[in-house]
PQR file of N, CA, C, O and H, with PARSE charges and radii, in Angstrom:
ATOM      1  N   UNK A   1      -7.257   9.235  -3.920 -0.4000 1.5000
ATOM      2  CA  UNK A   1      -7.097   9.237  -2.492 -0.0000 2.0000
ATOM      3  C   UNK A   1      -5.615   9.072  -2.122  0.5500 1.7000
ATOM      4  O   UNK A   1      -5.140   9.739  -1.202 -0.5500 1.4000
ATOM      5  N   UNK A   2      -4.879   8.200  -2.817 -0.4000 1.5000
ATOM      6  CA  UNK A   2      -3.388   8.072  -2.783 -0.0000 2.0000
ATOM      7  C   UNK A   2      -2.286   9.142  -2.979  0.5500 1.7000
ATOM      8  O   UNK A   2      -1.106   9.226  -2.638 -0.5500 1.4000
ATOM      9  H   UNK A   2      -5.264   7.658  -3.564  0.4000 1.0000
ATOM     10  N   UNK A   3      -3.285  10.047  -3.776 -0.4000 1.5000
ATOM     11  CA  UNK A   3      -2.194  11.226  -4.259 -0.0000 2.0000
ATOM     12  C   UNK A   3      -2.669  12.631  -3.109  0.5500 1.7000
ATOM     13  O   UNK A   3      -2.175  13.759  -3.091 -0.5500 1.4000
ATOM     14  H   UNK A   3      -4.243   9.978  -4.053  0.4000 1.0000
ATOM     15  N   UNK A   4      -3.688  12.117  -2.295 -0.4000 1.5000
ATOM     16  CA  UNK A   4      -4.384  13.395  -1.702 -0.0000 2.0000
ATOM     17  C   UNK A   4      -3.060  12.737  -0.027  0.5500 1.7000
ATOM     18  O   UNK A   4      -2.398  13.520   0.656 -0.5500 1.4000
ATOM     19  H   UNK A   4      -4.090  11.201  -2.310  0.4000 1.0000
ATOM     20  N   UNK A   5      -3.088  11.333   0.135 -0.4000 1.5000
ATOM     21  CA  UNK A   5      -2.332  11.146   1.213 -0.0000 2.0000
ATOM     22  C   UNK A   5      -1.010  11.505   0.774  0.5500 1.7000
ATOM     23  O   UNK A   5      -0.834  12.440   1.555 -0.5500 1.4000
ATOM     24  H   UNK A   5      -3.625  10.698  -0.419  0.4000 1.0000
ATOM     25  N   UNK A   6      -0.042  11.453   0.156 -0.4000 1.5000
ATOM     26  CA  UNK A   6       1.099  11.755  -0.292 -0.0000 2.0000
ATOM     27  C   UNK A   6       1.194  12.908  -0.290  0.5500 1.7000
ATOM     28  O   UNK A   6       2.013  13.248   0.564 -0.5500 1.4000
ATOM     29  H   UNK A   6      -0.186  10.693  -0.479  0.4000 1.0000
ATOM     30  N   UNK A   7       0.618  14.040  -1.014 -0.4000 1.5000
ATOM     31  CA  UNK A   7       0.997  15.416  -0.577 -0.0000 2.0000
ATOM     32  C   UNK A   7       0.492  16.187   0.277  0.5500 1.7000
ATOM     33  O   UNK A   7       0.903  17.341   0.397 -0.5500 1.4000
ATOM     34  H   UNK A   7      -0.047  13.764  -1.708  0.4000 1.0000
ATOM     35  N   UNK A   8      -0.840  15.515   1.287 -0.4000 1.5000
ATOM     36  CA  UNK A   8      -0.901  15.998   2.340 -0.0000 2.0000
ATOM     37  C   UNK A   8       0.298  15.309   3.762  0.5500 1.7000
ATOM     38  O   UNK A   8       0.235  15.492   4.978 -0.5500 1.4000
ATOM     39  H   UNK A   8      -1.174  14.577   1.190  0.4000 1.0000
ATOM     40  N   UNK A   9       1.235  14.552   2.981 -0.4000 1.5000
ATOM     41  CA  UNK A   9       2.489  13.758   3.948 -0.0000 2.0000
ATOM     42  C   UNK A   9       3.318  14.933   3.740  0.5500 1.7000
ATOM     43  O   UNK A   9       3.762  15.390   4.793 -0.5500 1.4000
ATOM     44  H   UNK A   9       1.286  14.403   1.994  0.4000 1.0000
ATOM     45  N   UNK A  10       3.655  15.556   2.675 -0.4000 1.5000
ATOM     46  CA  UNK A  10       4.546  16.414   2.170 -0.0000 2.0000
ATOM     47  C   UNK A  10       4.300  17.906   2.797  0.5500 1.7000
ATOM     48  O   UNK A  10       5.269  18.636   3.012 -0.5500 1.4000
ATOM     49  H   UNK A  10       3.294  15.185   1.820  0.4000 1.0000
ATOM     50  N   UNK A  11       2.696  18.414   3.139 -0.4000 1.5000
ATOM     51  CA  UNK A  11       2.257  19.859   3.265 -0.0000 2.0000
ATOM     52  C   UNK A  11       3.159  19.576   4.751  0.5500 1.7000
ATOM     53  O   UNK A  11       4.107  20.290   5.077 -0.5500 1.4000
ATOM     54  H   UNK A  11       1.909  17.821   2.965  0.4000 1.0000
ATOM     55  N   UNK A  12       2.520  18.045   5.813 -0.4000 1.5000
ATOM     56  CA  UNK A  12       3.235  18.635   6.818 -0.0000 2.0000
ATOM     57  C   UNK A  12       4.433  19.217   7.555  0.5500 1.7000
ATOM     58  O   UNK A  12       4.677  19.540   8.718 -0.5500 1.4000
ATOM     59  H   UNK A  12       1.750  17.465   5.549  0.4000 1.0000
ATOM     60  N   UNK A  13       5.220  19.214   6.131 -0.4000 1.5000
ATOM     61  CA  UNK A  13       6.487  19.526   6.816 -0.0000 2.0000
ATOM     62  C   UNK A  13       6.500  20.937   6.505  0.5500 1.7000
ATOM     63  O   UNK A  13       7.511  21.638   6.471 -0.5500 1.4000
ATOM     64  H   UNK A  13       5.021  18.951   5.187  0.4000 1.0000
ATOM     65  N   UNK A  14       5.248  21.330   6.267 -0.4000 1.5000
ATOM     66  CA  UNK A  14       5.192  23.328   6.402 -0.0000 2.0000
ATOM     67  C   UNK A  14       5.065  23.594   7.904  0.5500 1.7000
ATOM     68  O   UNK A  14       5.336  24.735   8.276 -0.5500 1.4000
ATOM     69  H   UNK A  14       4.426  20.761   6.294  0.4000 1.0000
ATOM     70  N   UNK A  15       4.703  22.721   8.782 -0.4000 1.5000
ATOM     71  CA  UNK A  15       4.495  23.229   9.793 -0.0000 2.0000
ATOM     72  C   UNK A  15       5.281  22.776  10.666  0.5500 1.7000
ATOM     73  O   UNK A  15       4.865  22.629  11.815 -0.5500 1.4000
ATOM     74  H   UNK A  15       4.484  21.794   8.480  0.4000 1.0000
ATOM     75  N   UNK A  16       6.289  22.528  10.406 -0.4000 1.5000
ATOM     76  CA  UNK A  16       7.840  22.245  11.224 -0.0000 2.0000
ATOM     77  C   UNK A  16       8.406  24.002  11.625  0.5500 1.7000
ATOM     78  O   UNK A  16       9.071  24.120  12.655 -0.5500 1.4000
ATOM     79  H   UNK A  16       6.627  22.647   9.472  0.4000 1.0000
ATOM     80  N   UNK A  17       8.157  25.085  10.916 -0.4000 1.5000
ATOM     81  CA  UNK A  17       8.551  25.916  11.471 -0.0000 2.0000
ATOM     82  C   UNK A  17       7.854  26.725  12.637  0.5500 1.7000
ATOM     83  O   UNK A  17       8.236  27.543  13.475 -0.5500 1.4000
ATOM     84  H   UNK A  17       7.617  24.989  10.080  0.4000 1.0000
ATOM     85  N   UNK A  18       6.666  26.125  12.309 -0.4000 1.5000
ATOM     86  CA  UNK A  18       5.817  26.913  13.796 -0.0000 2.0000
ATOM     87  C   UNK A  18       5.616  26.049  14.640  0.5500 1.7000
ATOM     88  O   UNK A  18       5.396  26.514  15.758 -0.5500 1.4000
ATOM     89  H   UNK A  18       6.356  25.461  11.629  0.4000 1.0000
ATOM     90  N   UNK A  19       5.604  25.214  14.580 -0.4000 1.5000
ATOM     91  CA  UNK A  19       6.224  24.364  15.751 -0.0000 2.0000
ATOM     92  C   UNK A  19       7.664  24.304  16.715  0.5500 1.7000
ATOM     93  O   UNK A  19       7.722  23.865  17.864 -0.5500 1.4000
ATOM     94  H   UNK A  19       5.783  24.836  13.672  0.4000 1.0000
ATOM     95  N   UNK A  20       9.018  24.980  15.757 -0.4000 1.5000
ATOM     96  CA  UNK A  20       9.634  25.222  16.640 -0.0000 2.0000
ATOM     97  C   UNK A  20       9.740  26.740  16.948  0.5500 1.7000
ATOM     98  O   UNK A  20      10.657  27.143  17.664 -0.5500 1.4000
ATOM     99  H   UNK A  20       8.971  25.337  14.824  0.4000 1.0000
ATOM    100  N   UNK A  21       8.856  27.557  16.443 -0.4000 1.5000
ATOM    101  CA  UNK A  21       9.017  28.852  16.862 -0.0000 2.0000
ATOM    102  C   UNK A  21       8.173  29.020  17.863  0.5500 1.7000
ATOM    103  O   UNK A  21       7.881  30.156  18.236 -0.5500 1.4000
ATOM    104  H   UNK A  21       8.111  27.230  15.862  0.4000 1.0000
ATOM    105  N   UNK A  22       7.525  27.627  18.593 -0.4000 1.5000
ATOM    106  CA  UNK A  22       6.392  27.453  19.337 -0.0000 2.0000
ATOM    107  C   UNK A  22       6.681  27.755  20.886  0.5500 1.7000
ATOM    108  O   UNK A  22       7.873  27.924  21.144 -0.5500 1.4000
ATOM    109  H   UNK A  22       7.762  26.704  18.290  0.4000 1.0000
ATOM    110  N   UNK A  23       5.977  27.829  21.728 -0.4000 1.5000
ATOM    111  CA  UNK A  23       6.963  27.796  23.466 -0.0000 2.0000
ATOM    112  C   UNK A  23       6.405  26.293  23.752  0.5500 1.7000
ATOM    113  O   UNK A  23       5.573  26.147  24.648 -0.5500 1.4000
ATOM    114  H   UNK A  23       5.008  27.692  21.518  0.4000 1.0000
ATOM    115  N   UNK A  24       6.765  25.403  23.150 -0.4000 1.5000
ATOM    116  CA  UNK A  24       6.653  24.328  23.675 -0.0000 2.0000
ATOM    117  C   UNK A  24       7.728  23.561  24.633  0.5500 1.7000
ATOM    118  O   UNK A  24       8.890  23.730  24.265 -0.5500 1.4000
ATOM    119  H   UNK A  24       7.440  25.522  22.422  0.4000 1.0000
ATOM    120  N   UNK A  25       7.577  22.840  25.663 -0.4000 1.5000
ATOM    121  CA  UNK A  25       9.038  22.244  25.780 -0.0000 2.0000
ATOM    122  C   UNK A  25      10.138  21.909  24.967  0.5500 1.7000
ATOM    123  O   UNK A  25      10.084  23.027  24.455 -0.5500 1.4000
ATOM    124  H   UNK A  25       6.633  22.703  25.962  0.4000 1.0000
ATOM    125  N   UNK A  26      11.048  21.407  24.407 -0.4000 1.5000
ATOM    126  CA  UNK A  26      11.877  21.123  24.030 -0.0000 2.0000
ATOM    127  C   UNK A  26      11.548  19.493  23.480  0.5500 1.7000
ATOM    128  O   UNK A  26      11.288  18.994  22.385 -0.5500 1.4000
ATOM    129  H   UNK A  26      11.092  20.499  24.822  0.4000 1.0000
ATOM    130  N   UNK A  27      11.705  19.008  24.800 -0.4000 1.5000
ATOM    131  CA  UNK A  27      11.209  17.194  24.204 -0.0000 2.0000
ATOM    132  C   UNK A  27      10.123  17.324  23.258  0.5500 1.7000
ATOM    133  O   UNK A  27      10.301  17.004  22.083 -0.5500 1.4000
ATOM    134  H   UNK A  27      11.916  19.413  25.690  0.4000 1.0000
ATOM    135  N   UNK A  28       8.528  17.959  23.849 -0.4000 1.5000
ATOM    136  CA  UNK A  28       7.775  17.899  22.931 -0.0000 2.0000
ATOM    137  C   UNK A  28       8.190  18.545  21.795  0.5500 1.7000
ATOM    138  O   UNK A  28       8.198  17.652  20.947 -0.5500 1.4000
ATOM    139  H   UNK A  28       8.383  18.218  24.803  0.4000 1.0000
ATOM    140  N   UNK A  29       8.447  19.296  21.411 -0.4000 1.5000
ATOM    141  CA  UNK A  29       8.762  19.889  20.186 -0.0000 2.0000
ATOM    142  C   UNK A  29       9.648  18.871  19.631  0.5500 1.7000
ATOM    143  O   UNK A  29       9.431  18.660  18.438 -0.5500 1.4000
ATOM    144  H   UNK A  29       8.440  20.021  22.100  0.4000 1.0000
ATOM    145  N   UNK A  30      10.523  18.223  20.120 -0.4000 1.5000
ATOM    146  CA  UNK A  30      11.289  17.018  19.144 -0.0000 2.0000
ATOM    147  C   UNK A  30      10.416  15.769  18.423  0.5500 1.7000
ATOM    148  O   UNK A  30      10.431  15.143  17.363 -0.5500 1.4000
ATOM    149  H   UNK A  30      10.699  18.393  21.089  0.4000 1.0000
ATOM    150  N   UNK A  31       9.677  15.809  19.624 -0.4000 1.5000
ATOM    151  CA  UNK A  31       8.462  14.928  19.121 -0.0000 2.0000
ATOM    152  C   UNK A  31       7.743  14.810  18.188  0.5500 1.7000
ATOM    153  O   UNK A  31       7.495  13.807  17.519 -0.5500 1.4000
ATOM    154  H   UNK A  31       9.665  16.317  20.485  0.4000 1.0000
ATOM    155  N   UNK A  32       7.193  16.342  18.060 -0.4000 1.5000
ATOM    156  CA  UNK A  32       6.209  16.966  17.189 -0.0000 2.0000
ATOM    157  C   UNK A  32       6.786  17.087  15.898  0.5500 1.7000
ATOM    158  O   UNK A  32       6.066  17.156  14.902 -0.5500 1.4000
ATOM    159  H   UNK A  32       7.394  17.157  18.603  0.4000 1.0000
ATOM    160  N   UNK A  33       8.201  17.123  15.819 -0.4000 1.5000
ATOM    161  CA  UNK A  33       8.775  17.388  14.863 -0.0000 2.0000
ATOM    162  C   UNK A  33       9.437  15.884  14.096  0.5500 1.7000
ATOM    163  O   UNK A  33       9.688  15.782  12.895 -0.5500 1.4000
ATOM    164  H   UNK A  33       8.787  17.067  16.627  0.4000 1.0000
ATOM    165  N   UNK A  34       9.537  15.324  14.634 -0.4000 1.5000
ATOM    166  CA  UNK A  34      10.080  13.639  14.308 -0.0000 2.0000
ATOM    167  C   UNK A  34       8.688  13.099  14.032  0.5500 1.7000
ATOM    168  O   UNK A  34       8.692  12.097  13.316 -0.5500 1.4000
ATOM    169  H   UNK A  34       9.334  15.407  15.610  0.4000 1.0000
ATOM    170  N   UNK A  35       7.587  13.497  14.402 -0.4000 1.5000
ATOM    171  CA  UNK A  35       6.115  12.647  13.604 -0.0000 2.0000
ATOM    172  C   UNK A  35       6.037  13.275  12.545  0.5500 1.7000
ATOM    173  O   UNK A  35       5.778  12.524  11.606 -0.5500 1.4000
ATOM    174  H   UNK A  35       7.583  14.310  14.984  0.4000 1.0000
ATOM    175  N   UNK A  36       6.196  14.824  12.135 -0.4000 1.5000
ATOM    176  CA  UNK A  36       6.139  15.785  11.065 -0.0000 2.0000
ATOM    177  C   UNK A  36       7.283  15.224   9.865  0.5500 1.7000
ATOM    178  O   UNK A  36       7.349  15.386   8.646 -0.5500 1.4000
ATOM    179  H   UNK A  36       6.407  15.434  12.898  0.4000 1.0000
ATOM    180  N   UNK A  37       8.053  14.555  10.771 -0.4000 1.5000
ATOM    181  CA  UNK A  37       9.157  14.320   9.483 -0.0000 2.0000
ATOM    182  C   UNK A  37       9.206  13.016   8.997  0.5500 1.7000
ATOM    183  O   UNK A  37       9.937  12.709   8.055 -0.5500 1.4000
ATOM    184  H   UNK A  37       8.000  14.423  11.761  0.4000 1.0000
ATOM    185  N   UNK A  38       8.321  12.056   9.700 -0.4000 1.5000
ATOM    186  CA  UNK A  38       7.816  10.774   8.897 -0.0000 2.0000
ATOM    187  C   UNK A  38       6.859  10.632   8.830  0.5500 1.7000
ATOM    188  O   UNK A  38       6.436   9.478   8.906 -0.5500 1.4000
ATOM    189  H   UNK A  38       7.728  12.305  10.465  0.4000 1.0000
ATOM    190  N   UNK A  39       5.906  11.797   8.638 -0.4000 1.5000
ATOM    191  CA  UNK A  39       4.524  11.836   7.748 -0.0000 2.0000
ATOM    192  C   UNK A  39       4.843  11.203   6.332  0.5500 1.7000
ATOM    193  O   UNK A  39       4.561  10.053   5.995 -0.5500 1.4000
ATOM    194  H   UNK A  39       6.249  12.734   8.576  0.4000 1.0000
ATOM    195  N   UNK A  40       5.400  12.037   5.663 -0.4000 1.5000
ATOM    196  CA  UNK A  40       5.622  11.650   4.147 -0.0000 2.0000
ATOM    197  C   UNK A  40       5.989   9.911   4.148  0.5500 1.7000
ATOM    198  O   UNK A  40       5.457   9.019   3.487 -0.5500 1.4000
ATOM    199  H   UNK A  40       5.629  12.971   5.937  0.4000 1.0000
ATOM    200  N   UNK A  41       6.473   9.877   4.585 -0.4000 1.5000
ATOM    201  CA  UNK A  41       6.877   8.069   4.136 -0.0000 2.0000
ATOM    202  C   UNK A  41       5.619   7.112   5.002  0.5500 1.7000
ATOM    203  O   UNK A  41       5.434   5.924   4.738 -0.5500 1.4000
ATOM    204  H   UNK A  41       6.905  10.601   5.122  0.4000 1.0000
ATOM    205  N   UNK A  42       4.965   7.732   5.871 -0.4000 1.5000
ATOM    206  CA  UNK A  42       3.988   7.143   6.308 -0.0000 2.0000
ATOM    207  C   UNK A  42       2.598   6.991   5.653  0.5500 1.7000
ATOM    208  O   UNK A  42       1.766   6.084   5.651 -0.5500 1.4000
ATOM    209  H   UNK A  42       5.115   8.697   6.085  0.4000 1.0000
ATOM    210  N   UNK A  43       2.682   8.668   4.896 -0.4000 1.5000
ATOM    211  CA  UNK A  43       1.635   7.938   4.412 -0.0000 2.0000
ATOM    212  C   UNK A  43       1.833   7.796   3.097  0.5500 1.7000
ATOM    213  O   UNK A  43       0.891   7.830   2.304 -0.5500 1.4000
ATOM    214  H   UNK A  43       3.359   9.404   4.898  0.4000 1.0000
ATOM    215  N   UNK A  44       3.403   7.576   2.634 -0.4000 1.5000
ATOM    216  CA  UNK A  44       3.579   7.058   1.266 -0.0000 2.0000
ATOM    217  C   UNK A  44       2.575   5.264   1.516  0.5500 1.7000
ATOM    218  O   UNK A  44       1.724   4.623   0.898 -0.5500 1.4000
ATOM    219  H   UNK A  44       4.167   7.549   3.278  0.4000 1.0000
ATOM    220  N   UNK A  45       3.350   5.130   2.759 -0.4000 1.5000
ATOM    221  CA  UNK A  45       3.329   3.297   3.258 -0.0000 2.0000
ATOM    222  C   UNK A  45       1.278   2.980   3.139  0.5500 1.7000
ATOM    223  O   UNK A  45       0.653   1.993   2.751 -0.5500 1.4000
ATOM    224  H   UNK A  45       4.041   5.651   3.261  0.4000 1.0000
ATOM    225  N   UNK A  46       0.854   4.199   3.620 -0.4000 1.5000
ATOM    226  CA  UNK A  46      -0.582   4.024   3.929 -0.0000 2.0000
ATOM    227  C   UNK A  46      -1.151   4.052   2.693  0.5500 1.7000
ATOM    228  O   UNK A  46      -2.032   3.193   2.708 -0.5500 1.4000
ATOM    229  H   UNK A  46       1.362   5.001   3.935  0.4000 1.0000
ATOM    230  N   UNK A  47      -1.096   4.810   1.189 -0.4000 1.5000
ATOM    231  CA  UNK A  47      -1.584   5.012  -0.052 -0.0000 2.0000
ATOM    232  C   UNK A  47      -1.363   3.947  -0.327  0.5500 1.7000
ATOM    233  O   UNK A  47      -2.439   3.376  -0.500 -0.5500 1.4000
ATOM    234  H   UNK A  47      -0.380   5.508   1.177  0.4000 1.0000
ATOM    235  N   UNK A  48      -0.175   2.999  -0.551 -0.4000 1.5000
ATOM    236  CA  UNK A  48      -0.150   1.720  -1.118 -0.0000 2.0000
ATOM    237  C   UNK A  48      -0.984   1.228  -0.113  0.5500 1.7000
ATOM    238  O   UNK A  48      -2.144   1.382  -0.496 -0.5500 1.4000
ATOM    239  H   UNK A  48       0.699   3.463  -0.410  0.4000 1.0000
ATOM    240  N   UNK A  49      -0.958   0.866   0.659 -0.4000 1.5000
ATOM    241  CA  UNK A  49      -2.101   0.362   1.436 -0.0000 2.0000
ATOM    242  C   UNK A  49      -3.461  -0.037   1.216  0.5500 1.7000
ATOM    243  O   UNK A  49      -4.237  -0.950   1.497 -0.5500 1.4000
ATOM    244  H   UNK A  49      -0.016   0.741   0.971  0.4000 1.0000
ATOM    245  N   UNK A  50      -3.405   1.156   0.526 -0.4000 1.5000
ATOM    246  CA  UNK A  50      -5.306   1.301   0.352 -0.0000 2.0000
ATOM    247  C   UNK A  50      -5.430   1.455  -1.276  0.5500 1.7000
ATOM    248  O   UNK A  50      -6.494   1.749  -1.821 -0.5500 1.4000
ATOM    249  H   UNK A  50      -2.774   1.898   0.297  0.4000 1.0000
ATOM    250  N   UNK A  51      -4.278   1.232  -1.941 -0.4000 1.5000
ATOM    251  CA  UNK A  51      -4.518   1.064  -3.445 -0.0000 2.0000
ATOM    252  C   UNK A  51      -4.629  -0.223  -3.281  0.5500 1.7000
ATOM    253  O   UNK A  51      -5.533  -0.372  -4.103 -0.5500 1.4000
ATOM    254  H   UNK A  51      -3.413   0.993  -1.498  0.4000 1.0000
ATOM    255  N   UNK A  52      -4.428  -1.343  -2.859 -0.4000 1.5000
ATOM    256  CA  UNK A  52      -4.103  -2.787  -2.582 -0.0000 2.0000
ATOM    257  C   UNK A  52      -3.184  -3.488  -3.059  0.5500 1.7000
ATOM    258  O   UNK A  52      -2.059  -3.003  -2.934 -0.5500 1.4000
ATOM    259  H   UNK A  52      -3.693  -1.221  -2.192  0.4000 1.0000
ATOM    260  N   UNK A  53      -3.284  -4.749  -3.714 -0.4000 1.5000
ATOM    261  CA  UNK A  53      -2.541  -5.379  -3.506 -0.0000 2.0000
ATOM    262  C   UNK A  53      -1.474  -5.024  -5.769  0.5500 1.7000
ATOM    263  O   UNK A  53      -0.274  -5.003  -6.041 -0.5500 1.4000
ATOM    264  H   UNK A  53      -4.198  -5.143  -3.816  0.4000 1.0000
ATOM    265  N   UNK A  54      -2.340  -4.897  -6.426 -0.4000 1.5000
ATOM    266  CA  UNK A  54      -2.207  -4.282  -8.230 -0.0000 2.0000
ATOM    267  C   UNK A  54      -0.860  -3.314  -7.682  0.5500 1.7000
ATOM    268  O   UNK A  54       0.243  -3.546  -8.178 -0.5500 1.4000
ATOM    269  H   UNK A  54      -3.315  -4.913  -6.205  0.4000 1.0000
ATOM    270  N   UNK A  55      -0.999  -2.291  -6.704 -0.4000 1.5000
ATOM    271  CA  UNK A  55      -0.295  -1.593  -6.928 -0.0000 2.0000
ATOM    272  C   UNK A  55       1.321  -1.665  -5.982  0.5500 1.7000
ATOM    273  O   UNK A  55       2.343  -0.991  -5.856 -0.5500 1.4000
ATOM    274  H   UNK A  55      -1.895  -2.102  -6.301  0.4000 1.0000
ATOM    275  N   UNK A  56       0.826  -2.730  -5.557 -0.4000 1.5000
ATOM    276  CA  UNK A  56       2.243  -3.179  -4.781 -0.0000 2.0000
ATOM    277  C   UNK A  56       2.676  -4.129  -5.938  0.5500 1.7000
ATOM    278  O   UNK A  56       3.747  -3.718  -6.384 -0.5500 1.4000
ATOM    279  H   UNK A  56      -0.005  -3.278  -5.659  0.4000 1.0000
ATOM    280  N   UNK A  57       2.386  -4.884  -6.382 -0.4000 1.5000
ATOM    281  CA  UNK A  57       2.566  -5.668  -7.132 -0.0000 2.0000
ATOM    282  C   UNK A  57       3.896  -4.988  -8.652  0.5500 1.7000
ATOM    283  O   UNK A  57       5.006  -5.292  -9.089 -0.5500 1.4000
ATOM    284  H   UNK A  57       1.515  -5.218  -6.021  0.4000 1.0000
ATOM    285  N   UNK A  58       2.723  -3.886  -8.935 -0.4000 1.5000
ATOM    286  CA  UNK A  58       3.558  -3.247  -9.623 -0.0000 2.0000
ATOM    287  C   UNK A  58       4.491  -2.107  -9.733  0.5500 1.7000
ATOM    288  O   UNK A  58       5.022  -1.665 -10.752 -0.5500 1.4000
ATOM    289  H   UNK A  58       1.822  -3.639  -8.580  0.4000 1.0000
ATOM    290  N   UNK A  59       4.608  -1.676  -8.415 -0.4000 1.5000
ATOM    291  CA  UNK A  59       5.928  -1.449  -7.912 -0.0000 2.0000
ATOM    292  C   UNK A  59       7.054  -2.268  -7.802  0.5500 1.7000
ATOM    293  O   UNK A  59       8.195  -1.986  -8.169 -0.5500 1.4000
ATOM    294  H   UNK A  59       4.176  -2.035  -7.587  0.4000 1.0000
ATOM    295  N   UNK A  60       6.627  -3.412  -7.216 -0.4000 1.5000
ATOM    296  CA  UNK A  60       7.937  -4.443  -7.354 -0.0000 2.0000
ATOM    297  C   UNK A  60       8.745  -4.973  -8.267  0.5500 1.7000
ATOM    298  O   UNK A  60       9.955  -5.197  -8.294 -0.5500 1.4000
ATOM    299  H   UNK A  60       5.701  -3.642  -6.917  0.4000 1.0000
ATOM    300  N   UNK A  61       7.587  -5.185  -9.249 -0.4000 1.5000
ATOM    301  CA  UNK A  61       7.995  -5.384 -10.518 -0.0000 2.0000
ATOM    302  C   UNK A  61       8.652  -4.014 -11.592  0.5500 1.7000
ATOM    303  O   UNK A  61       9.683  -4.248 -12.222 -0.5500 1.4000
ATOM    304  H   UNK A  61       6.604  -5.003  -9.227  0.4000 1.0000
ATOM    305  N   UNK A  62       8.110  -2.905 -11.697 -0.4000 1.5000
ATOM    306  CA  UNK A  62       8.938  -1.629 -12.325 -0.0000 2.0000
ATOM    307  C   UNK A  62       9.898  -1.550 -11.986  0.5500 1.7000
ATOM    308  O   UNK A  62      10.888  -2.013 -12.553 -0.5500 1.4000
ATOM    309  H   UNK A  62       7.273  -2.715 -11.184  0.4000 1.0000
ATOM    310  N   UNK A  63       9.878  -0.942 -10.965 -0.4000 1.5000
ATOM    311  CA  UNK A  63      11.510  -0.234  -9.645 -0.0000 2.0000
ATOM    312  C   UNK A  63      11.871  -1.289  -8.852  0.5500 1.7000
ATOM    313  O   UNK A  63      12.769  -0.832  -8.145 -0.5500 1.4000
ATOM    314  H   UNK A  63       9.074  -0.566 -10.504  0.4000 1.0000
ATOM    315  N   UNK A  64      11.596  -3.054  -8.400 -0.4000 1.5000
ATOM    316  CA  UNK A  64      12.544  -3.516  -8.278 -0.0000 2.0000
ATOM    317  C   UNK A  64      12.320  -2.893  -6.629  0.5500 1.7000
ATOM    318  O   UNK A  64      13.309  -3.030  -5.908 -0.5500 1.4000
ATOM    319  H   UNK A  64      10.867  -3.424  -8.974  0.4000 1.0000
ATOM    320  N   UNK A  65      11.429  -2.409  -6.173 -0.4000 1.5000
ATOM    321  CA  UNK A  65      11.003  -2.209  -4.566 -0.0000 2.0000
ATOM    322  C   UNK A  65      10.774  -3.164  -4.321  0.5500 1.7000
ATOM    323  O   UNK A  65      10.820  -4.020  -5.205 -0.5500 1.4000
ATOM    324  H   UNK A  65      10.626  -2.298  -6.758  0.4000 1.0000
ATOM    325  N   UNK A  66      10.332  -3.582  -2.711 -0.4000 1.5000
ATOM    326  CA  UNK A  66       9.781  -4.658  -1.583 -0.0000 2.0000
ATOM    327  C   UNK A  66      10.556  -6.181  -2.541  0.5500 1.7000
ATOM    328  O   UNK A  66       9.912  -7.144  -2.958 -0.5500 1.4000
ATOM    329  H   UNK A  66      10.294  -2.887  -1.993  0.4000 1.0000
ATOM    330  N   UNK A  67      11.639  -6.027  -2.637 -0.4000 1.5000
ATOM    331  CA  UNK A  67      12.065  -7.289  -2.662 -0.0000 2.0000
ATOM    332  C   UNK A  67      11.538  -7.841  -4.331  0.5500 1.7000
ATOM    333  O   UNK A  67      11.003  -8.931  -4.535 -0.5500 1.4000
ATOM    334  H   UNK A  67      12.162  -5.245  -2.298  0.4000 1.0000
ATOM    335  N   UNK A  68      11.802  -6.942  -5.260 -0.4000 1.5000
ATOM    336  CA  UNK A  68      11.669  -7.292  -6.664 -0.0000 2.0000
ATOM    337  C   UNK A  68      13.218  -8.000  -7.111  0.5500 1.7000
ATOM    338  O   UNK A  68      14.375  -8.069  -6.697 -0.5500 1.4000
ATOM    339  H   UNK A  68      12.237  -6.057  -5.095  0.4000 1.0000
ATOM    340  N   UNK A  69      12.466  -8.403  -8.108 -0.4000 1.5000
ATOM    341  CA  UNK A  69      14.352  -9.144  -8.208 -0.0000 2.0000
ATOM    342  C   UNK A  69      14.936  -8.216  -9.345  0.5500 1.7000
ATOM    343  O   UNK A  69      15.750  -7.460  -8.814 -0.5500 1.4000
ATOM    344  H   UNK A  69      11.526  -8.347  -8.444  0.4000 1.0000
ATOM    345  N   UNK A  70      14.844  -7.986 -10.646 -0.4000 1.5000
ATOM    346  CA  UNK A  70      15.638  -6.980 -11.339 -0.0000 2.0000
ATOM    347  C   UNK A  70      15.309  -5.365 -11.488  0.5500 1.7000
ATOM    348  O   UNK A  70      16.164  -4.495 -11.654 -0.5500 1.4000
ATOM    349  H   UNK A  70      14.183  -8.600 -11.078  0.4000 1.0000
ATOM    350  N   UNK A  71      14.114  -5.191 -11.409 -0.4000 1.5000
ATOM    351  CA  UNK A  71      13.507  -3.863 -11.269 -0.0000 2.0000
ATOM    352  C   UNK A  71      13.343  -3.426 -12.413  0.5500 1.7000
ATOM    353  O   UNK A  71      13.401  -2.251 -12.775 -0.5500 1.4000
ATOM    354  H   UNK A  71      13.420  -5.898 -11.275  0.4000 1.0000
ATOM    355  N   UNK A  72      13.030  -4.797 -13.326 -0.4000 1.5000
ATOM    356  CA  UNK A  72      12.610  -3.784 -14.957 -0.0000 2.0000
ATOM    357  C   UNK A  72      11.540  -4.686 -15.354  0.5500 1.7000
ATOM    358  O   UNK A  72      11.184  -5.706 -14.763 -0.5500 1.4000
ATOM    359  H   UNK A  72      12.983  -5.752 -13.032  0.4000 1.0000
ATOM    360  N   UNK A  73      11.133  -4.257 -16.280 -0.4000 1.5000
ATOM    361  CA  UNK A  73       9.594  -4.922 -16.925 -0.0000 2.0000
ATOM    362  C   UNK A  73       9.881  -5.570 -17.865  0.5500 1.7000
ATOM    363  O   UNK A  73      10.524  -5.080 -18.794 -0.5500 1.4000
ATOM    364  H   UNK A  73      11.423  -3.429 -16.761  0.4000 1.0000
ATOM    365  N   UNK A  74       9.422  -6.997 -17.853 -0.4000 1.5000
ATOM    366  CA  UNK A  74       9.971  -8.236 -18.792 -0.0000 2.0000
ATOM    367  C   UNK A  74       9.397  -7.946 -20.035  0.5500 1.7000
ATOM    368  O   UNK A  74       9.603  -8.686 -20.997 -0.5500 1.4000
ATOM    369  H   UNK A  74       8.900  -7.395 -17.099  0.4000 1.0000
TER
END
């Protein structure tokens, strides 16, 4: 489910071009396009989410993310 949210974060930025080839206003289209462009990290944030707590855990500890202290494996 984690890997289906992550590269469906990634597909949306296929549709950044028809969105501005769109006749939308201008604002909206900035809009549309600034949610399109933090899909990916959103739902990077949402997969850990719902893997729980194992896989935050061991992120912090590998790579030294969310406030790990050396970022290597003892």
């Amino acid at each position: 489910m984690g890997t289906a949210l992550v590269g469906g974060g990634y597909l949306a930025w296929l549709l950044v071009p028809f969105v501005l080839s769109s006749e939308l206003d201008g604002h909206v289209k900035g809009m549309v396009v600034a949610a399109l462009g933090a899909t990916p990290l959103a739902t990077k944030i949402l997969a850990i989410a719902l893997l729980g707590r194992p896989t935050f855990n061991y992120l912090k500890k590998k790579y030294g993310l969310f406030g790990g202290l050396t970022g290597r494996e003892s």
